[in-house]
C-alpha positions in Angstrom: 13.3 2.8 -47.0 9.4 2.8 -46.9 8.3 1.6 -43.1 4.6 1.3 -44.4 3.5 0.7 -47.8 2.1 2.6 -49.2 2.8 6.0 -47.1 2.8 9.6 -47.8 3.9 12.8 -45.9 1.0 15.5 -45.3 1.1 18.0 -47.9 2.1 16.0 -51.2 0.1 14.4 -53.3 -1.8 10.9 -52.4 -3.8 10.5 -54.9 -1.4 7.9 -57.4 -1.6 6.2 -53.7 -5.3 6.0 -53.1 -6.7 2.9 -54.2 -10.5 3.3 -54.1 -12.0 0.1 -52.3 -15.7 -1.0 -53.3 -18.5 0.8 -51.9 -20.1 -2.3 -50.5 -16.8 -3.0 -48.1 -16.4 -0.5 -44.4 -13.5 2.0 -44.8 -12.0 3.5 -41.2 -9.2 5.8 -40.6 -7.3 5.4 -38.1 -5.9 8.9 -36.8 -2.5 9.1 -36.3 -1.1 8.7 -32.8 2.0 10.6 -30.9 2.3 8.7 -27.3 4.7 9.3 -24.5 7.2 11.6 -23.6 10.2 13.5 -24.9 11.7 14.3 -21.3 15.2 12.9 -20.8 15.3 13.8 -16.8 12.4 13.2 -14.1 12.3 16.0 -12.0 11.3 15.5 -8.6 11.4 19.1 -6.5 13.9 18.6 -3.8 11.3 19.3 -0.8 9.5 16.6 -1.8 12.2 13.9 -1.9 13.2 14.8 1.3 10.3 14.6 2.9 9.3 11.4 1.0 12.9 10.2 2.2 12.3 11.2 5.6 9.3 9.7 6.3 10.3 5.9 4.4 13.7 5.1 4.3 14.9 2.4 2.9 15.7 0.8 6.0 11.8 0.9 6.7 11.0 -1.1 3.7 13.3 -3.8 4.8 11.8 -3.6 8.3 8.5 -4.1 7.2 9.2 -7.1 4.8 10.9 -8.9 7.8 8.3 -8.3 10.0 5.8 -9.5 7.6 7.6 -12.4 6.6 8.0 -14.0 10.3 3.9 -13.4 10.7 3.6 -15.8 7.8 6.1 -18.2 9.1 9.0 -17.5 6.0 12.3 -16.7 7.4 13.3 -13.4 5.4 15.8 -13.6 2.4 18.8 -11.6 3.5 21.5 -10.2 1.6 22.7 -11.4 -1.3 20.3 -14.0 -1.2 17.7 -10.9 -1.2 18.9 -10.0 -4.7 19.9 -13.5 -6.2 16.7 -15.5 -5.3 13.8 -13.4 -4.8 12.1 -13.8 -8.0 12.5 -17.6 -7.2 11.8 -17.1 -3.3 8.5 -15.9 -5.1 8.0 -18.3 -7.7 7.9 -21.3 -5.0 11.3 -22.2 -6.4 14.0 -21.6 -3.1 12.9 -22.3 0.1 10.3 -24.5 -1.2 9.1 -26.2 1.2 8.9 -23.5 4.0 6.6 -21.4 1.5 4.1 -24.6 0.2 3.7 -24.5 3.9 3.1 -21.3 4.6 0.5 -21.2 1.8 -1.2 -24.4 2.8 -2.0 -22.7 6.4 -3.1 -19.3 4.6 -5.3 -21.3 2.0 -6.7 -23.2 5.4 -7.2 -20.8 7.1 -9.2 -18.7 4.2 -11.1 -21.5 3.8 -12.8 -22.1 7.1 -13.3 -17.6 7.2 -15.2 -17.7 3.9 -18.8 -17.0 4.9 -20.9 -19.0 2.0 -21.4 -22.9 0.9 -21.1 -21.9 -2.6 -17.9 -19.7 -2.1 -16.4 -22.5 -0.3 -17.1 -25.0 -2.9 -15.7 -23.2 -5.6 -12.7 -22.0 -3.4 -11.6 -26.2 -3.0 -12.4 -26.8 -6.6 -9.4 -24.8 -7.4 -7.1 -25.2 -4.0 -8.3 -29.3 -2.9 -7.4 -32.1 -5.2 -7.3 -35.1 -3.4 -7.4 -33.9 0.3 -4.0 -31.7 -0.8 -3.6 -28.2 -1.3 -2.7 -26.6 -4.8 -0.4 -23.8 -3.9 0.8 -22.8 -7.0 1.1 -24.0 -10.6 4.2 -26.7 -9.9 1.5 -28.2 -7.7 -0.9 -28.3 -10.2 1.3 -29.5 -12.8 2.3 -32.5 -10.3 -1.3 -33.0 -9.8 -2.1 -33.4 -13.8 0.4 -35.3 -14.5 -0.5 -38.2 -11.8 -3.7 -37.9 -13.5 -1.8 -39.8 -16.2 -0.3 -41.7 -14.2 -0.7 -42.4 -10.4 2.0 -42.7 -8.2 4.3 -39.8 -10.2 7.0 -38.1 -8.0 8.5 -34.9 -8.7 11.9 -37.8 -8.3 10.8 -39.9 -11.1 12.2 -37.1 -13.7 15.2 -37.0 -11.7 17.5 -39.3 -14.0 16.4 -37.9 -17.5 17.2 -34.4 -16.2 20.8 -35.1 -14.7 21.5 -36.8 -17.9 21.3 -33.6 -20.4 22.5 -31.6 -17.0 19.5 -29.7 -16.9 19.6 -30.3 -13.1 21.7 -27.8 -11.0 24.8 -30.6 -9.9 24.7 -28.4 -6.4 20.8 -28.3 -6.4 19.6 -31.9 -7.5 18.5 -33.1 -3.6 16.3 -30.0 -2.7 12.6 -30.2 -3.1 12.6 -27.1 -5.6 15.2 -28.7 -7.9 13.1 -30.6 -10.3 10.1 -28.0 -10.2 13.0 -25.3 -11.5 14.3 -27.1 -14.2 11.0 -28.6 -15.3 9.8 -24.6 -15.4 13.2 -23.8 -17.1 12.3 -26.4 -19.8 8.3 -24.7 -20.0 10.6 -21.4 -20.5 12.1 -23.0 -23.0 9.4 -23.9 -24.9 8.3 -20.3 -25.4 11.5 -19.2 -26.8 13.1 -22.0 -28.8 10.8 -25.3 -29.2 13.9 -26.6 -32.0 16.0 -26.6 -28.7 13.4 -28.3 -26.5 12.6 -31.0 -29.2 16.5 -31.6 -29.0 17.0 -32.0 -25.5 13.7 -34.1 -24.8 15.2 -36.6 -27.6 18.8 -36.3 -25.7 16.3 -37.6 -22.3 14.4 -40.0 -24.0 18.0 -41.9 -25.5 19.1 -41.7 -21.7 16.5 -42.8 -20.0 13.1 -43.3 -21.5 10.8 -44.0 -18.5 12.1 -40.8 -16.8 11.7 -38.7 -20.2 8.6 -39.7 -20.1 7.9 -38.2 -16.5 9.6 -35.2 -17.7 7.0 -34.8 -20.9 4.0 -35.5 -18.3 5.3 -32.9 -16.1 5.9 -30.5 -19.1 1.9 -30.8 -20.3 1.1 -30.2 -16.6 2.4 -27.2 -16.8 1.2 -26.4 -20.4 -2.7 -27.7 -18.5 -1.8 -25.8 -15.5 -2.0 -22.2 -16.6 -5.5 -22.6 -17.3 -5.7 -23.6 -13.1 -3.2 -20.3 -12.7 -5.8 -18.1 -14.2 -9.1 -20.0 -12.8 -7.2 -19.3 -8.8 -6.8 -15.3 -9.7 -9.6 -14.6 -11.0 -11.3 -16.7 -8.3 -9.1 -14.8 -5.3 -10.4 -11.5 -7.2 -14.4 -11.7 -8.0 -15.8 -14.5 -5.3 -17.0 -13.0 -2.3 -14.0 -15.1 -0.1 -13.6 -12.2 2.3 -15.4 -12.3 5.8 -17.4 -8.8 5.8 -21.1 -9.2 6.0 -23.8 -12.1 5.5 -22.6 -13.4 2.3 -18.9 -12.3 2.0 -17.1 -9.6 0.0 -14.8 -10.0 -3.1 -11.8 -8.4 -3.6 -12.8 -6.6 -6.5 -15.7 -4.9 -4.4 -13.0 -3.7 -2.2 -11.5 -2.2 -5.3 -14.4 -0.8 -6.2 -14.9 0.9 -2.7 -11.7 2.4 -2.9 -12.5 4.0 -5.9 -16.1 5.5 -5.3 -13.8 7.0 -2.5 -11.2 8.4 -4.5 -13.6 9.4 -6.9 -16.8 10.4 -5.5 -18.4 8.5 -8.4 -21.1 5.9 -8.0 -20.4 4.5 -11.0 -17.3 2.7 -9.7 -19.3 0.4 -8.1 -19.7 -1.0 -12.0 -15.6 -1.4 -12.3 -15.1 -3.8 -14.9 -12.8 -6.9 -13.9 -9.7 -6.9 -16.2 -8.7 -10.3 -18.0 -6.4 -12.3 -16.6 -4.1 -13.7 -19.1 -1.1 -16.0 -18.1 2.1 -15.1 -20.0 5.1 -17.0 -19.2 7.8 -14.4 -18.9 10.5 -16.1 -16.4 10.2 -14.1 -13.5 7.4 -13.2 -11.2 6.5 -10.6 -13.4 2.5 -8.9 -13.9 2.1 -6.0 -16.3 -1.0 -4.4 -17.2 -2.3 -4.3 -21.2 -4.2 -1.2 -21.9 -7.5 -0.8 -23.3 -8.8 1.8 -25.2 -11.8 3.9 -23.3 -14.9 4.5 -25.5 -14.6 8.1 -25.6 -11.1 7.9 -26.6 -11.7 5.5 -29.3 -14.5 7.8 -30.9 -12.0 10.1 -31.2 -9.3 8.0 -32.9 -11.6 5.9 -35.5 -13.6 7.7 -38.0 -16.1 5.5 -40.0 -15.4 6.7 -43.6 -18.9 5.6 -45.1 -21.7 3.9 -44.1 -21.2 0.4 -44.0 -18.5 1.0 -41.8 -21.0 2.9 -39.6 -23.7 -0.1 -39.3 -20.3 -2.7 -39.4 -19.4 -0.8 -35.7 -22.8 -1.0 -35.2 -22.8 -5.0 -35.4 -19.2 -5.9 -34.2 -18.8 -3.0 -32.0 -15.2 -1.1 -30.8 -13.3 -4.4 -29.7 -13.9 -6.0 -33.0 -12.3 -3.1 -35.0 -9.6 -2.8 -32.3 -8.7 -6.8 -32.7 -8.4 -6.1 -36.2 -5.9 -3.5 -36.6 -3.8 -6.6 -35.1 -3.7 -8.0 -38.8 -2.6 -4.8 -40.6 0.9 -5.3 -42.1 3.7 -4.8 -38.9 5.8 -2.3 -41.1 9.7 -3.0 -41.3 11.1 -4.5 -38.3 14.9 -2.0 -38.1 14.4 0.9 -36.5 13.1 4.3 -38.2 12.8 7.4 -36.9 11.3 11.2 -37.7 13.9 13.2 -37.3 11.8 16.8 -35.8 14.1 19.4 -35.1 16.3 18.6 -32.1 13.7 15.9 -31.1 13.8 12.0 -32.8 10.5 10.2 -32.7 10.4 6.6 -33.3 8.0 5.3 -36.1 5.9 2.5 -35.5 2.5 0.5 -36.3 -0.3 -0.8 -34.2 0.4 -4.6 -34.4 4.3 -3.8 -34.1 4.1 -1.6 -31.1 0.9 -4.4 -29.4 3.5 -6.8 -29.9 6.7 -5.0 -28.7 5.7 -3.5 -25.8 4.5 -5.3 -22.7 1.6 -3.1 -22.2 0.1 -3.5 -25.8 -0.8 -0.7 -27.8 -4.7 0.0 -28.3 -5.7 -2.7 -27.0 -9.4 -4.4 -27.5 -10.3 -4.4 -23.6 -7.8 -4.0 -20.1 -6.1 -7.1 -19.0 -3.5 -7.9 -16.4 -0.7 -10.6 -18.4 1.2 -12.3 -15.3 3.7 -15.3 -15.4 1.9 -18.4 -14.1 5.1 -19.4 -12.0 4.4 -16.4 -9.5 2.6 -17.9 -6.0 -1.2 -17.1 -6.2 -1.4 -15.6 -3.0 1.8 -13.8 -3.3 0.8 -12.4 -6.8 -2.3 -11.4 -5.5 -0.9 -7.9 -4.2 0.9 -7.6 -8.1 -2.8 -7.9 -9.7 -4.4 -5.4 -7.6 -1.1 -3.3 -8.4 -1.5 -3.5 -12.0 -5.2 -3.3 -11.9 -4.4 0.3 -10.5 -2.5 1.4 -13.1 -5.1 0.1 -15.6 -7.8 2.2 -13.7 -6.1 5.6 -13.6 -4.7 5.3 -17.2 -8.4 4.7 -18.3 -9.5 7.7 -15.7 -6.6 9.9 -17.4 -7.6 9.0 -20.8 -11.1 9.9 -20.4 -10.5 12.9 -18.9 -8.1 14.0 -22.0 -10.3 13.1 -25.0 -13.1 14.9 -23.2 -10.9 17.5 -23.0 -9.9 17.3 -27.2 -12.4 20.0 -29.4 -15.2 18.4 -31.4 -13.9 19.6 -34.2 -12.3 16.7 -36.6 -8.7 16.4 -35.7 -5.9 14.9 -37.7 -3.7 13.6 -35.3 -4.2 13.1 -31.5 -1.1 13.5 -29.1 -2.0 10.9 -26.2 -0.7 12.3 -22.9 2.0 10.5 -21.0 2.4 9.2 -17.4 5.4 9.9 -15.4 6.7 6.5 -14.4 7.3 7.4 -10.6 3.6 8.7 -10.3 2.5 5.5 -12.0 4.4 3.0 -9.7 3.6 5.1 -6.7 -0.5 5.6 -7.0 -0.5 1.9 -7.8 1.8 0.6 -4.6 -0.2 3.4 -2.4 -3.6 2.6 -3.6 -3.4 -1.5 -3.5 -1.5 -1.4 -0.4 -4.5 0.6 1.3 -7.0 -1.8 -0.5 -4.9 -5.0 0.5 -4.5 -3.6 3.9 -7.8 -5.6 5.5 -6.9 -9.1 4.3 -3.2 -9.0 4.7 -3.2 -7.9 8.3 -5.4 -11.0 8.6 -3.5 -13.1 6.5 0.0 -11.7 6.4 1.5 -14.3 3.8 -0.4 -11.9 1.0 1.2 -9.4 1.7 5.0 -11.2 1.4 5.4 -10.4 -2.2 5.1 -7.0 -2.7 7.2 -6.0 0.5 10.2 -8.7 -1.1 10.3 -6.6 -4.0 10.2 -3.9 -2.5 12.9 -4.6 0.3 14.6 -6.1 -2.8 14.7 -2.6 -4.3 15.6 -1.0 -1.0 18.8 -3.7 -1.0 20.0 -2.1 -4.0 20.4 1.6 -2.9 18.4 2.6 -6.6 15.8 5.4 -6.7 13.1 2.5 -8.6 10.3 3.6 -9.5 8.4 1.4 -7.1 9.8 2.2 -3.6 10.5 6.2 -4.6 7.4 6.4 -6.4 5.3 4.6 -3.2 7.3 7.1 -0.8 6.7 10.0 -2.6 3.1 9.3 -3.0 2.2 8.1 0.5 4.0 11.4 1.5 2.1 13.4 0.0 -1.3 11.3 0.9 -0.1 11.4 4.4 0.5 15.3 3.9 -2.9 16.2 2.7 -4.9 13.9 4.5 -7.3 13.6 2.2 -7.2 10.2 -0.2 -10.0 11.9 -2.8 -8.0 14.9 -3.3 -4.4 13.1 -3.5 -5.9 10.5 -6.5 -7.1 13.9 -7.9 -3.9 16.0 -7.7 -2.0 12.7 -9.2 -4.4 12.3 -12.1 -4.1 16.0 -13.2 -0.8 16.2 -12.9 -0.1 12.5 -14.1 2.9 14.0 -16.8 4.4 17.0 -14.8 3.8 16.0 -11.1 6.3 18.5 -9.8 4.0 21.2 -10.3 1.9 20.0 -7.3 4.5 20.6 -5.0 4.2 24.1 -5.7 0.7 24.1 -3.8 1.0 26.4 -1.0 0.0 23.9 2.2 2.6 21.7 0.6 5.1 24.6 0.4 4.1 25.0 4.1 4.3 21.1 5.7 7.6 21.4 3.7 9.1 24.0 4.9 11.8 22.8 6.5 13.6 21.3 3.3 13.0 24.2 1.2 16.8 24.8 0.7 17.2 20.9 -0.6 18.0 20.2 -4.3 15.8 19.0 -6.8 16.1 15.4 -7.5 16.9 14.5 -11.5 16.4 11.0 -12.2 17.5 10.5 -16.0 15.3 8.6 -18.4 15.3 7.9 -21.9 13.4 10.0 -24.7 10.5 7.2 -25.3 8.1 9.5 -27.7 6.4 6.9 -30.5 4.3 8.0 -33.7 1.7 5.9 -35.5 0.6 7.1 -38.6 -2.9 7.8 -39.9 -4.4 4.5 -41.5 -6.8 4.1 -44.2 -8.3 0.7 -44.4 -11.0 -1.7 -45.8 -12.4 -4.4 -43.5 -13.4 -7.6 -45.3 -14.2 -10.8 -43.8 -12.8 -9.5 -40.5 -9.6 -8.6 -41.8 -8.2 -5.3 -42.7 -7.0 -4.2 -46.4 -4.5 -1.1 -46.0 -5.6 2.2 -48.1 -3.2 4.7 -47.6 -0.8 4.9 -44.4 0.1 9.3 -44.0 2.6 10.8 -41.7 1.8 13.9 -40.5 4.8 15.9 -39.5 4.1 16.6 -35.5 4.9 19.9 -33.9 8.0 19.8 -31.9 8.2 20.6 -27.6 10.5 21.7 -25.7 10.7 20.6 -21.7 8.4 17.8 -22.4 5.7 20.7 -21.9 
């Protein structure tokens, strides 16, 4: 079976195939694309684990969270609880009423820190409404929907939701009850709308008046991602922060932090990603990947030259949005069988789609569910936001390194997970570090998942990656060249324990094991695309796989 249509190998005859477009329409090629890795085992070098181990054990992690969480006046989750309701704890959906409380102090006490009139207006635009603080999006959606009609409880959707038993029969007296299921039900609508459509007709036969509250409460939340997104990117660009006459935002602190581990001055131009609101059920933030400039004149060739002046009008995120609209290509699974190694065939739209960090994607972003706390999720943002900034840094640095010389298919380099997680736990953590020893309730989130990961006894790739990393910061003592060492080594990062000062502070555990962490083969391949652009969308030429050399060791 044909994935793409229509498609030929390299080497036989495309010409019964080609189907010449007009000469007034823009032909590109896309070249084809091999990402990500064929290692089935991590290999961390047994020195460095120990050390890592050494210096953060997991009982550490768990030490810090609790401290962290009695500064912001949150009892601690413990034990099972830990594992069972964190992503709730965090979602302002167990404990309710402790955290809206915590957060209501935090917000205040932001509030009367933030150095200018205009910061401070915009800052209760978003967080006031009525004399009452908006915590998080359950707030909000309460707030919309007495908009609609004053006087609405979270207790007036009560009866309609007992009746279909959408209501937890242990759970229906808490404050966090109603906010859970009406989220469950928003959840709901994202996956199966038939089912929603059936169970809001099921409420309305049971009690109308309270299905009613139950539909207000639903476009609430529907209104209240728009609020979700306007808080972040608020918390992130205005100058909030007390540092100087008129304030600091956090994204100059990000930006600091990178001239630092950088030396470049052009850091201080860091573009803020989007922030997009993606309702995924848990407090969940991933980061979608754009394509860097130099990167993307290496992938798309203009074929003639209307395609030349149509990239001249519409520019690289046009083209990029429109390779969304080429055909998906079959939706079983099909693989080039290389050797000993299987490679998975895909398409640009298919993989975009698929995969939570998109696939050549028009310009960075940060997706992150709406139901996460603001403040909590502020330490995920700046977390993801890392990872987008040394993926571009990495990407840059290989197609400046790829010969000038036409090439037919460009092999994008992969990131080993652990050194991913870990520069972006190390590097927010250290930019997070002035405003959450002022205001330790930001702070809460990131060390729950992380003591949450501790509680499990796993080697995740967020607490092993974050220990590794910060060892080997805390090793070198020197933040420019650690960022440095990571970036060159972002696919094979157990060569840079073979540095001799390393070899040296290590010493002592130079008998231990390596460490090997198994991990899946995840190596992808898009073929080369031919295509017309008319009208904004895409007509496909030719599709061409080009049979890729195989590797052996992931090297």
């Amino acid at each position: 079976m044909l994935l793409w249509a229509p498609t030929s190998v390299a080497g036989q005859d495309t010409d019964r195939y080609d189907r010449s477009p007009s000469p007034e329409l823009p032909r590109f090629t896309v070249r084809q694309i091999v990402a990500g890795s064929n290692d089935t085992l991590r290999h961390i070098p047994g020195p460095w684990f120990r050390a890592a181990s050494d210096a953060w054990p997991k009982t550490l992690a768990r030490a810090r969270y609790h401290t962290v969480a009695r500064l912001s006046g949150v009892a601690p989750l413990e034990g099972k609880a830990l594992e069972s309701e964190r992503f709730h704890h965090t979602m302002g959906l167990y404990r309710r009423e402790e955290l809206t409380r915590a957060a209501a102090r935090t917000l205040e006490a932001i509030r009367s820190s933030i150095p200018g009139d205009t910061a401070r207006a915009r800052f209760d635009r978003i967080f006031r409404w009525r004399g009452n603080w908006l915590v998080d999006l359950h707030d909000a959606a309460l707030a919309w929907a007495q908009t609609r009609s004053p006087g609405m409880t979270w207790s007036n959707a009560r009866p309609a939701l007992a009746a279909v038993r959408w209501l937890d029969p242990n759970d229906t007296l808490t404050s966090e009850a109603v906010p859970r299921a009406v989220y469950g039900l928003m959840l709901l609508a994202t996956t199966d709308s038939a089912a929603l459509a059936a169970i809001q007709l099921d409420m309305t036969k049971a009690d109308s008046v309270s299905a009613e509250a139950v539909r207000l409460l639903l476009g609430g939340y529907a209104q209240g991602r728009r609020w979700y997104t306007d808080a972040l990117e608020l918390l992130v660009t205005q100058p909030w922060i007390p540092e100087g006459p008129q304030g600091q935002s956090l994204a100059g602190l990000v930006r600091r932090e990178w001239r630092l581990l950088t030396g470049d001055s052009s850091a201080v131009g860091l573009k803020v990603p989007e922030i997009r609101a993606h309702v995924f059920g848990y407090p969940q933030a991933v980061p979608q990947y754009g394509v860097p400039a130099e990167l993307f004149r290496r992938l798309v060739v203009p074929e003639n030259g209307v395609a030349r002046g149509w990239l001249q009008r519409h520019g690289q995120m046009a083209l990029l949005r429109t390779l969304r609209w080429l055909p998906p290509g079959d939706t079983s699974l099909v693989v080039l069988q290389v050797a000993g190694e299987t490679i998975r065939l895909t398409t640009a739209p298919r993989q975009s789609r698929e995969s939570l960090n998109g696939f050549l994607e028009a310009a960075d972003a940060i997706a992150i569910d709406p139901g996460y706390s603001p403040l909590l999720a502020l330490g995920a943002v700046v977390h993801e936001w890392q990872h987008l900034l040394f993926r571009r840094r990495q990407l840059e640095a290989f197609a400046q390194s790829l010969p000038p010389d036409p090439l037919l298919a460009v092999e994008i380099p992969a990131v080993e997970p652990l050194v991913a997680e870990g520069f972006a736990e190390w590097t927010a953590e250290r930019i997070l570090e002035p405003l959450q020893s002022r205001w330790p309730l930001l702070a809460l989130g990131e060390l729950e998942k992380r003591a949450g990961l501790a509680n499990n006894g796993a080697d995740d790739q967020h607490s092993t990656g974050y220990a590794l990393v910060a060892t080997l910061a805390a090793t070198l003592d020197d933040p420019a060249r650690t960022a440095r060492l990571l970036l060159s080594h972002a696919e094979h990062p157990a060569d840079i324990a073979q540095l001799p000062e390393l070899r040296r502070a290590w010493k002592k555990y130079g008998r231990e094991p390596d460490r090997m962490l198994s991990a899946p083969p995840r190596r992808i391949l898009i073929p080369e695309v031919t295509f017309t652009v008319e009208d904004g969308f895409p007509d496909l030429v030719v599709s061409r796989i080009l049979v890729p050399a195989t590797r052996t060791g992931g090297r």
